[in-house]
DOFIVO-536050 format. One record per residue (C-alpha): residue number from 1; residue in three letters; x, y, z. Coordinates in steps of 0.5 Angstrom, whole numbers, plus 2048, in hexadecimal, padded with zeros to 3 digits. Example, Ala and Ser with C-alpha at 12.3 -4.5 7.8 and 13.67 -1.06 7.14 Angstrom:
<recs>
[1 'ala' [819 7F7 810]]
[2 'ser' [81B 7FE 80E]]
</recs>
This chain:
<recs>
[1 'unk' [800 800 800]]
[2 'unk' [806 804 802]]
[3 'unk' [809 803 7FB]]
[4 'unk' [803 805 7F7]]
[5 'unk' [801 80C 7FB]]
[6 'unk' [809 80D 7FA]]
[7 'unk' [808 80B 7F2]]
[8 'unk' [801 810 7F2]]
[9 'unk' [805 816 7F5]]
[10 'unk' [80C 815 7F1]]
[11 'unk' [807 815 7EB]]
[12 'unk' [803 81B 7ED]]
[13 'unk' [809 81E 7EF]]
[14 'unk' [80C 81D 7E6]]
[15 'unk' [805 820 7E4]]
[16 'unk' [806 826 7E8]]
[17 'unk' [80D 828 7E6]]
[18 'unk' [80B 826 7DF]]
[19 'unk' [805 82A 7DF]]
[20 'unk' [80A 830 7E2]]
[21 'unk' [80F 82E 7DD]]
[22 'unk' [809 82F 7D7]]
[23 'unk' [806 835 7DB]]
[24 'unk' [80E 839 7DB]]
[25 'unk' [80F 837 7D4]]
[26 'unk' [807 83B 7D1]]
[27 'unk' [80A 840 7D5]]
[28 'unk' [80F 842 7D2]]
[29 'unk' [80C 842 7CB]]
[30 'unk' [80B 848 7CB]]
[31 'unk' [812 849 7CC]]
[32 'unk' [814 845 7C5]]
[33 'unk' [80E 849 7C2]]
[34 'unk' [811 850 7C4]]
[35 'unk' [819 84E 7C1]]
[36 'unk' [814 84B 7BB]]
[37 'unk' [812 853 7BA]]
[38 'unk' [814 855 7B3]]
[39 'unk' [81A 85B 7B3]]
[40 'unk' [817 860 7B0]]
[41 'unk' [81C 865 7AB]]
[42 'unk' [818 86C 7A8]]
[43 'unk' [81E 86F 7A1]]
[44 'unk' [81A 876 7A1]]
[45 'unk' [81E 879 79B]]
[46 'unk' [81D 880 799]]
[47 'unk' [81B 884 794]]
[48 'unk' [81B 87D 790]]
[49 'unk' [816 87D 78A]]
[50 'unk' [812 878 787]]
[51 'unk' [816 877 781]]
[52 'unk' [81D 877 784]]
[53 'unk' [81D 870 784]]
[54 'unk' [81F 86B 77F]]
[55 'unk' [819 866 783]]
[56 'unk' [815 86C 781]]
[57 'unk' [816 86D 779]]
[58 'unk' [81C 871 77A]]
[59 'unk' [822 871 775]]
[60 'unk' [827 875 776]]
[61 'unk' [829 872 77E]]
[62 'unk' [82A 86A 780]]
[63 'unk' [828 869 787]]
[64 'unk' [828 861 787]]
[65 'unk' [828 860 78F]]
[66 'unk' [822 864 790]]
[67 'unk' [81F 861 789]]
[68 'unk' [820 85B 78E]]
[69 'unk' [81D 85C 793]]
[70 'unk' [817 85E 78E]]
[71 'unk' [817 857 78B]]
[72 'unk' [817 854 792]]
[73 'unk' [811 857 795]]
[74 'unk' [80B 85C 793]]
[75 'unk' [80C 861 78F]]
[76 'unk' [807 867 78E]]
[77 'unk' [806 86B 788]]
[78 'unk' [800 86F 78C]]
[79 'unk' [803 870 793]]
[80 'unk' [803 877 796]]
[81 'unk' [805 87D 79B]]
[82 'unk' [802 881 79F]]
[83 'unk' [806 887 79D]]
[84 'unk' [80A 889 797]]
[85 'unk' [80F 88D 79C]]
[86 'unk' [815 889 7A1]]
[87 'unk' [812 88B 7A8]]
[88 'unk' [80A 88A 7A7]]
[89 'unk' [80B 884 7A3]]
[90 'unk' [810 880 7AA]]
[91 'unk' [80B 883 7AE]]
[92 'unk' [807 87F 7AB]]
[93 'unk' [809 879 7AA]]
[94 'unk' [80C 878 7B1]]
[95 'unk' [805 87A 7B5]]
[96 'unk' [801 877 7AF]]
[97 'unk' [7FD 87D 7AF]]
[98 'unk' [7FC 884 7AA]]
[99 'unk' [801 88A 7AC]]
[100 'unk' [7FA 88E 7AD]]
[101 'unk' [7F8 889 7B2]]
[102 'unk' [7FF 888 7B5]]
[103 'unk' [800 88F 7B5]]
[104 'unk' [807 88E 7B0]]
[105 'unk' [803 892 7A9]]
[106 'unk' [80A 896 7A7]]
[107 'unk' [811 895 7A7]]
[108 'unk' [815 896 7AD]]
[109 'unk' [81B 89C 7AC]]
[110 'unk' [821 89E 7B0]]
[111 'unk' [81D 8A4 7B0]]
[112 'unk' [81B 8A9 7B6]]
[113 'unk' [812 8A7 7B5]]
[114 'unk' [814 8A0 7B5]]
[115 'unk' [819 89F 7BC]]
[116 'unk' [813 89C 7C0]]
[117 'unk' [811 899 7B9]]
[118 'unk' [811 891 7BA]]
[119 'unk' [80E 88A 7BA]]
[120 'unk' [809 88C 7C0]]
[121 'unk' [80A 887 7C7]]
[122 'unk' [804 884 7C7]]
[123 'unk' [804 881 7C0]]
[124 'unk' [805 879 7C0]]
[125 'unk' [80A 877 7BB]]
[126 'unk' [80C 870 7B8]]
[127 'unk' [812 870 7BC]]
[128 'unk' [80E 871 7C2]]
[129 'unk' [809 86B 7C2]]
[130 'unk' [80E 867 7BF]]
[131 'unk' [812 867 7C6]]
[132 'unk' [80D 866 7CA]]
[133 'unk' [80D 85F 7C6]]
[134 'unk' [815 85F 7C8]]
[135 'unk' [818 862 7C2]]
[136 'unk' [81E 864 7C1]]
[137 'unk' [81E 86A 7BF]]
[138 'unk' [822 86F 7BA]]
[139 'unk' [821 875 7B6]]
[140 'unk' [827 876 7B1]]
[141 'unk' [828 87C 7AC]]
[142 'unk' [823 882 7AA]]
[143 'unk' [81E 884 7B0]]
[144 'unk' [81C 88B 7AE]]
[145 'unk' [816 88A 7B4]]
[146 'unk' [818 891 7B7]]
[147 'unk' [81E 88F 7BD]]
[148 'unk' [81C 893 7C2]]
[149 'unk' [81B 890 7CA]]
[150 'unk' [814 88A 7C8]]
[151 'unk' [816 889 7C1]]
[152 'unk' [81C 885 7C1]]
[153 'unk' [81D 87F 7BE]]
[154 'unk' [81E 87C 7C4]]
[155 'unk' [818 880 7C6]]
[156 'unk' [813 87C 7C2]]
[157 'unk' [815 875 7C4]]
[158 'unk' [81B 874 7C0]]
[159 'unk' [820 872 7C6]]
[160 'unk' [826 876 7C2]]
[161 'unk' [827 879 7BC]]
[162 'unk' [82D 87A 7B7]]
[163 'unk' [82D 880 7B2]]
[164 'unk' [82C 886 7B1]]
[165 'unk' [826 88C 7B3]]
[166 'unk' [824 88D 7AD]]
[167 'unk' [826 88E 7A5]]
[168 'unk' [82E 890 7A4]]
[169 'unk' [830 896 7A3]]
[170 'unk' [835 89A 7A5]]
[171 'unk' [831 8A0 7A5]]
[172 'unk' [830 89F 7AD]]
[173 'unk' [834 89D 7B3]]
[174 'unk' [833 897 7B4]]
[175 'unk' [82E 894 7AE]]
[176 'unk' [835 890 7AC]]
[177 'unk' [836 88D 7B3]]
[178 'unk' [834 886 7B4]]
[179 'unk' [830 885 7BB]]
[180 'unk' [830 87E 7BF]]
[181 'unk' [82A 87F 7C3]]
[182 'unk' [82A 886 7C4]]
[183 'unk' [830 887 7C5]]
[184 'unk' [836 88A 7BF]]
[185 'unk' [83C 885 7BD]]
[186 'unk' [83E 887 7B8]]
[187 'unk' [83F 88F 7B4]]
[188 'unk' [83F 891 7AE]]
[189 'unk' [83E 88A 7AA]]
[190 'unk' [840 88A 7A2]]
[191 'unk' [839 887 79F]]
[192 'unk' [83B 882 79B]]
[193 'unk' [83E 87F 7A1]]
[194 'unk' [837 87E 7A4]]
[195 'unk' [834 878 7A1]]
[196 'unk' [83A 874 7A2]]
[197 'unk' [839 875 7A9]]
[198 'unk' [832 874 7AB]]
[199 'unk' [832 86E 7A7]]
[200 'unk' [838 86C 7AB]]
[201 'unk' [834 86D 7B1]]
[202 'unk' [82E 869 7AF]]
[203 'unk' [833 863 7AE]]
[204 'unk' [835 863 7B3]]
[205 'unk' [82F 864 7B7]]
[206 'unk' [82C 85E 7B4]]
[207 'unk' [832 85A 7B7]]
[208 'unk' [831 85C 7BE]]
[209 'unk' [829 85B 7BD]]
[210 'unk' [829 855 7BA]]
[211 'unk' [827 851 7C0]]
[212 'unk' [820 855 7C1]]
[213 'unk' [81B 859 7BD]]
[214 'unk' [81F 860 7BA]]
[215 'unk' [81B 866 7B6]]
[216 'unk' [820 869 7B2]]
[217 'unk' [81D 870 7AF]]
[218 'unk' [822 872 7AA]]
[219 'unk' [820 878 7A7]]
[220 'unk' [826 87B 7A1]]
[221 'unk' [827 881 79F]]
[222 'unk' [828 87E 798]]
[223 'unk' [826 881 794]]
[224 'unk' [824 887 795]]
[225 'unk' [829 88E 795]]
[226 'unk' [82F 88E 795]]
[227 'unk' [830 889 78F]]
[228 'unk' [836 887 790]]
[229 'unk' [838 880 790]]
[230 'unk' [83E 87D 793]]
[231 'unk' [844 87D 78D]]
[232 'unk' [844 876 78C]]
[233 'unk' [83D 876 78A]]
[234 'unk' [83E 87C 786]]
[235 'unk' [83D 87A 77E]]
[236 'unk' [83A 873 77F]]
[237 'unk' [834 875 77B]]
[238 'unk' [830 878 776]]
[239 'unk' [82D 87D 77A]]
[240 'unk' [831 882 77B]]
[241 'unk' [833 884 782]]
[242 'unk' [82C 883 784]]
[243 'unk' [82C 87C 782]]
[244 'unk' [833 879 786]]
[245 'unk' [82F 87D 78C]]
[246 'unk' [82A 877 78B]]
[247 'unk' [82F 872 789]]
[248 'unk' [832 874 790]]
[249 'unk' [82C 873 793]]
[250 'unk' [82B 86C 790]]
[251 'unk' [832 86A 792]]
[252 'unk' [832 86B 799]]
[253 'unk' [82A 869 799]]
[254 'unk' [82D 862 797]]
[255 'unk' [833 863 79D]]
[256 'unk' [82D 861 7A1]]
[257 'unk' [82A 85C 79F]]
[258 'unk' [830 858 79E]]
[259 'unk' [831 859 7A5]]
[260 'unk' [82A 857 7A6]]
[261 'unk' [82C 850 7A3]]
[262 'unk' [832 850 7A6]]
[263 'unk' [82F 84F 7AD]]
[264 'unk' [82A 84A 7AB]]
[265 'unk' [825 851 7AC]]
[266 'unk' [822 852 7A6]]
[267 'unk' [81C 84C 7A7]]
[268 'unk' [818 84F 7AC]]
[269 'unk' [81A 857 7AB]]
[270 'unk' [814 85B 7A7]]
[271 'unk' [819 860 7A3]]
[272 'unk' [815 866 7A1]]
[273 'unk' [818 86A 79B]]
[274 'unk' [814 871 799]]
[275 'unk' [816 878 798]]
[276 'unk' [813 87E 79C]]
[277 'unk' [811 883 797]]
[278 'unk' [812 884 78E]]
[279 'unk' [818 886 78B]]
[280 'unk' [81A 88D 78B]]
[281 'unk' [818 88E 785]]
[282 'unk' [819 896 784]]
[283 'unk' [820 896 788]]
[284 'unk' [824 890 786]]
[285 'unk' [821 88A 781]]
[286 'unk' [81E 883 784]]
[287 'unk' [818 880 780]]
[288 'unk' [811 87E 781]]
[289 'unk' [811 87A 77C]]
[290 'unk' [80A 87B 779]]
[291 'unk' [807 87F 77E]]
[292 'unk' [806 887 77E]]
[293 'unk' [809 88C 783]]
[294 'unk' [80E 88A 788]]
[295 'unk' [810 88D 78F]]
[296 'unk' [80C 893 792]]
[297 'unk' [807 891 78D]]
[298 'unk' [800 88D 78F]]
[299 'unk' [800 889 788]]
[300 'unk' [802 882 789]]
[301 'unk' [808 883 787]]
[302 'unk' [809 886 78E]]
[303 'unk' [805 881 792]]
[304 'unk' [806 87B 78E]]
[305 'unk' [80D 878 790]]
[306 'unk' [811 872 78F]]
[307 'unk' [80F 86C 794]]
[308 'unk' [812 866 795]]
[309 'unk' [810 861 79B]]
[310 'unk' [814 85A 79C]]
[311 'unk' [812 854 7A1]]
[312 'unk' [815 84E 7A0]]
[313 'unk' [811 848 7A0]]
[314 'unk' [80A 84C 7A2]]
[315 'unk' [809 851 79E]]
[316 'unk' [807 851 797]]
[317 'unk' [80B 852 791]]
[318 'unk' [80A 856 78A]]
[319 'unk' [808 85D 789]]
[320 'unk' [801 860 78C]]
[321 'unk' [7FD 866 789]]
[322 'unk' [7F9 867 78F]]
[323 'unk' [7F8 86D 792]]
[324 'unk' [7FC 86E 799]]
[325 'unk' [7FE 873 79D]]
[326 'unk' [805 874 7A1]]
[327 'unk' [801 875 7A7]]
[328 'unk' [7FE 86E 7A7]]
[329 'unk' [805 86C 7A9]]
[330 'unk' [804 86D 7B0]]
[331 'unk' [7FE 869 7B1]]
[332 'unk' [800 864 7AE]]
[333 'unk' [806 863 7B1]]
[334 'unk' [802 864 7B8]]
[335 'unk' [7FE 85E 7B5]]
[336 'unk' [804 859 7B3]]
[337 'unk' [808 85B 7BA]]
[338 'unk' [802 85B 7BE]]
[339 'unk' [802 861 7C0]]
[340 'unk' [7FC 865 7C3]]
[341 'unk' [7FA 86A 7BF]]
[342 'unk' [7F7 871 7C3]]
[343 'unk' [7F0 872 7C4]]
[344 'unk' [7F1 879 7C6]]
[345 'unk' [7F2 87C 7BE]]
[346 'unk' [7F1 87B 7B7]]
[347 'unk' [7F5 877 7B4]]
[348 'unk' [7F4 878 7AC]]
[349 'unk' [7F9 872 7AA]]
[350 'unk' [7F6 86C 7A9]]
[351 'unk' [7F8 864 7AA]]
[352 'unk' [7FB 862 7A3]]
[353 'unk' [7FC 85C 7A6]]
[354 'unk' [7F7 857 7A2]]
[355 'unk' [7FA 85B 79C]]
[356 'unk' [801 85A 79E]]
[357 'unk' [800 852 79F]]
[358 'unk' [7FC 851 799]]
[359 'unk' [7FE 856 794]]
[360 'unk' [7F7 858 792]]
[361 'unk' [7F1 85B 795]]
[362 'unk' [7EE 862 794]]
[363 'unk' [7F1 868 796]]
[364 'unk' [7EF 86A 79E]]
[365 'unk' [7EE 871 79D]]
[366 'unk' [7E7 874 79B]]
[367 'unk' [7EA 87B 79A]]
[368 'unk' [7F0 87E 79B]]
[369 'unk' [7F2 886 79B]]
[370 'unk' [7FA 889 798]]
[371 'unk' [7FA 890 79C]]
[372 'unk' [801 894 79A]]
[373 'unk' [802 897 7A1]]
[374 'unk' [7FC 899 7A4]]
[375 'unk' [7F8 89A 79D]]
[376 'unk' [7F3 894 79B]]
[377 'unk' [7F5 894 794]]
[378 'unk' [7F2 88C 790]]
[379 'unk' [7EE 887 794]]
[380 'unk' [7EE 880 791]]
[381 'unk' [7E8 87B 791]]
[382 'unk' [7EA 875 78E]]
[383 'unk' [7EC 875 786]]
[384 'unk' [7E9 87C 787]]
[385 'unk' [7EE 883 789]]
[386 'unk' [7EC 889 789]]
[387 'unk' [7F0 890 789]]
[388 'unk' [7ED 895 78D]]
[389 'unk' [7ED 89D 78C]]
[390 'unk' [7F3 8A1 790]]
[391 'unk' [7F6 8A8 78F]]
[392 'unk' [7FE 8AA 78F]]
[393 'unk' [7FD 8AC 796]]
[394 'unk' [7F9 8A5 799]]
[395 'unk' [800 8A2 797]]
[396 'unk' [806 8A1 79C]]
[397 'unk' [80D 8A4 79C]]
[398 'unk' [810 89F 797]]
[399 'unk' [80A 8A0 791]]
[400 'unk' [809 8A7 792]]
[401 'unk' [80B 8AB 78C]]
[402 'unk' [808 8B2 789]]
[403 'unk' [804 8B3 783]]
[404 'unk' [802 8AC 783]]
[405 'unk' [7FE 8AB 77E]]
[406 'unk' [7F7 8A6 77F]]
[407 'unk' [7F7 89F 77A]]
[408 'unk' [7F1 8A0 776]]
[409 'unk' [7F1 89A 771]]
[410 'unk' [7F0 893 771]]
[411 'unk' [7F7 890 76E]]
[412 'unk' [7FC 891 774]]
[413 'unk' [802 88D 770]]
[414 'unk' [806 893 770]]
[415 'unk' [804 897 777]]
[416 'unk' [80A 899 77A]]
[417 'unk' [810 895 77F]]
[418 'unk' [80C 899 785]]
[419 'unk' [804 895 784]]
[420 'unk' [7FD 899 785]]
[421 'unk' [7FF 89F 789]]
[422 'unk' [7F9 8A3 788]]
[423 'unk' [7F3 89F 785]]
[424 'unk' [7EB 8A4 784]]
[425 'unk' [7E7 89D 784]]
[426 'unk' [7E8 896 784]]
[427 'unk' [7ED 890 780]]
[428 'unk' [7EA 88A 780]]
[429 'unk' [7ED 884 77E]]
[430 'unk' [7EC 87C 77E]]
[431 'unk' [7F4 878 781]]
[432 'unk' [7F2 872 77E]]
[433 'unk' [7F2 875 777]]
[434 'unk' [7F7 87A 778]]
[435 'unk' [7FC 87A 77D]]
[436 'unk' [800 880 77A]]
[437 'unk' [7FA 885 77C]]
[438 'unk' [7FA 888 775]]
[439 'unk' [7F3 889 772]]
[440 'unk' [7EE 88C 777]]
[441 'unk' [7E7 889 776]]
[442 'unk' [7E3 88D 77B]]
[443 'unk' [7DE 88E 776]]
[444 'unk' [7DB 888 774]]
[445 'unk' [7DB 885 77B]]
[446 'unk' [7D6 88B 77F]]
[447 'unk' [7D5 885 785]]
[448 'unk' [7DB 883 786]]
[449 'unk' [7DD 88A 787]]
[450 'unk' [7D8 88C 78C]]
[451 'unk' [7D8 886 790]]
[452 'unk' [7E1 887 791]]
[453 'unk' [7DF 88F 792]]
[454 'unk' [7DB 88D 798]]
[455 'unk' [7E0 888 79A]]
[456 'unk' [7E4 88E 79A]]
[457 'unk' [7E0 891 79F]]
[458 'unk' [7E0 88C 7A4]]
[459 'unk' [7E8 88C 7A3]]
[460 'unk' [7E9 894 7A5]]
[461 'unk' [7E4 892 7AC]]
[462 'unk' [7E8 88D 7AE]]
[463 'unk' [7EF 88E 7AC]]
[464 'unk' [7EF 896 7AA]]
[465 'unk' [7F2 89A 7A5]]
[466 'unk' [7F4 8A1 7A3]]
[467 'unk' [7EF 8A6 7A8]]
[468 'unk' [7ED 8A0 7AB]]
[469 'unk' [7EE 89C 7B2]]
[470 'unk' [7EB 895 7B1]]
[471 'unk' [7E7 891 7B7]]
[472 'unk' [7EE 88C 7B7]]
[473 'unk' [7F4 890 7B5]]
[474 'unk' [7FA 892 7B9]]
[475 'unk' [7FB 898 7B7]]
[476 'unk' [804 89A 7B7]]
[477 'unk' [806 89F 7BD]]
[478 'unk' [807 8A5 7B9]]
[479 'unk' [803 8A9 7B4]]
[480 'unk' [802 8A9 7AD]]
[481 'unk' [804 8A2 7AC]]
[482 'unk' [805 8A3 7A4]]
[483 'unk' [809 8A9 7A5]]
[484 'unk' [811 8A8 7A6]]
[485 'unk' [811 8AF 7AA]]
</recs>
């Protein structure tokens, strides 16, 4: 008897030591589950236009890592930014918000009007959600989100950051001074020295992290001005000195990658490519390929950007004509991390995953609004986009001009570098058929007219525009906001 009680217990006794066994081993995964979150890596290029890659039909430059990130994911023909300048368009794509809403609508100068001008603290950013999921956090390049105290990188859920305030310029003490944090480590930086050392950092960064989740926001001056590529890569193209700046930009966009593989990463990291605006038309060259306009403008050469998203082995691959947003990014991150998205604000953006993972799906935006600056100028409803009336005077700084004339035809091939400054009605044209925006077909379509002036309205209540304070816009902490003084 004594033998079976003692055989009974013994039993129960390895039962409830496999139980804990079992019971530890559930607990910890969630652990596996978070090691198992995908990196994430955001190449914000700037001023890249629609035509400046070889992927995307230009000739005169050869951008072959690029390309094949292109022909490893998705790449989208139809893929949008929220603004057509440097400062609204990050802003943007960082809280997955309109600058009108976020408060960010115009670039942010080294100037008197702007020193309290910056991301407001109250905003959430991608980076902020992600470490809350236990991200690595690490914000390298171009910020140009203001840097006054509650604007910093290291303000918005980046846990350090490496590069510059703003563009380079030499025009102002300290706009070619690299910052680690918030503090400078290195004065008076030669330019052409700076993409070398951001892509260095980025590895190296990639190394120290590749044990636990890390997103990388790697935000290039390439190519905006000055155009000036390092020596080596002086001459390798066709496109003059504008295409070696792109060729650059591809060589150490493929610098990355590489390192990706090396480190057996590049399975489970998202790598996002996409520009932060159009090309620089007017100034210093670019492409945007088959579309009208380009930089400063609200044509879709301003707004429409090349765009590039790769997921090994989850995401789909090939080439996607639907409508999406840059602002969709944050949600969708949100979404494949876990992340909570906050209850307390509007988010305009949307959850792309579906599209992602499949290749396919209808566009998630209803309607959608390009401001320049603070003035409303198109809003977009499906195939549909209407260019609204505007003045010289509605413009911001950047589009302002004397003497403006008012386009009053309906063939807009030849309309100047500079878009629509000053318009007396609406332009209406239909994207499917006429992505280049070149014949306006208001005429012949009164209803769709109409019905996109009333959503218009509805925009200027909600988000505001020039003279008006919408219900949810964050208004800049300085008066005449489309004004440079």
């Amino acid at each position: 008897m004594k033998s079976f009680i003692k055989s009974y217990y013994s039993q129960v006794l390895y039962l409830r030591i496999g139980m804990i066994f079992l019971l530890l081993n559930l607990g910890s995964v969630p652990t596996i589950q978070a090691q198992d979150k995908p990196n994430i890596i955001i190449l914000f290029a700037d001023d890249l236009g629609y035509g400046d890659l070889s992927c995307y039909g230009a000739q005169d430059v050869k951008t072959p890592n690029i390309d094949a990130l292109a022909n490893e994911g998705l790449r989208f023909t139809d893929f949008q930014v929220a603004s057509s300048v440097c400062s609204p368009s990050r802003a943007a794509i960082l809280t997955g918000r309109y600058p009108m809403r976020n408060g960010f609508p115009v670039a942010q100068g080294e100037i008197e009007k702007h020193k309290d001008y910056g991301l407001h603290p109250d905003e959430i950013t991608i980076a902020d959600l992600l470490l809350q999921r236990g991200y690595a956090t690490l914000a390298i390049g171009k910020w140009h989100l203001g840097f006054n105290k509650g604007a910093q990188p290291i303000d918005h859920g980046f846990q350090h950051f490496y590069g510059l305030k703003s563009n380079w310029h030499t025009s102002h003490p300290d706009l070619d001074d690299v910052y680690s944090d918030n503090k400078v480590v290195k004065e008076n930086v030669a330019f052409e020295t700076l993409i070398g050392d951001y892509t260095g950092k980025a590895i190296d960064y990639i190394k120290e992290n590749k044990e636990n989740p890390f997103f990388l926001y790697l935000a290039y001056h390439s190519v905006h001005s000055p155009i000036q590529p390092s020596k080596e890569f002086i001459g390798t193209s066709k496109g003059s000195l504008y295409g070696d700046y792109v060729q650059e930009l591809d060589h150490y966009v493929g610098q990355l990658t590489k390192a990706l593989t090396q480190h057996n990463l590049d399975k489970n990291t998202i790598v996002i490519f996409l520009s932060d605006n159009g090309p620089a038309l007017c100034h210093f060259g670019g492409s945007a390929g088959p579309l009208n306009g380009g930089k400063y403008t609200t044509m879709e050469g301003g707004f429409r950007i090349p765009a590039i998203i790769k997921w090994d082995n989850h995401f789909a691959k090939g080439v996607n004509d639907t409508f999406l947003s840059s602002m969709d990014l944050l949600p969708t991150l949100a979404s494949l991390t876990g992340a909570k998205l906050p209850k307390d604000r509007v988010i305009d953006g949307k959850d792309i995953t579906s599209i992602l993972k499949t290749g396919k799906g209808t566009s998630p935006h209803q309607v959608v609004y390009y401001y320049n600056g603070t003035n409303l100028q198109a809003v977009r409803k499906g195939k549909w986009k209407l260019h609204l009336p505007r003045t010289s005077e509605d413009q911001p700084f950047w589009s302002k001009g004397e003497n403006e004339k008012p386009f009053n035809g309906t063939n807009l091939k030849n309309i100047s570098c500079r878009g629509l400054i000053v318009l007396k009605r609406p332009l209406l044209f239909n994207l499917d058929k006429d992505m280049g925006e070149l014949t306006d077909i208001s005429k012949e379509n009164p209803e769709v007219v109409k019905d996109l002036l009333q959503e218009a309205e509805k925009a200027r209540k909600e988000l505001g525009d020039v003279n008006t304070i919408g219900t949810d816009q964050r208004v800049p902490p300085f008066k005449n906001i489309q004004e440079k003084i």
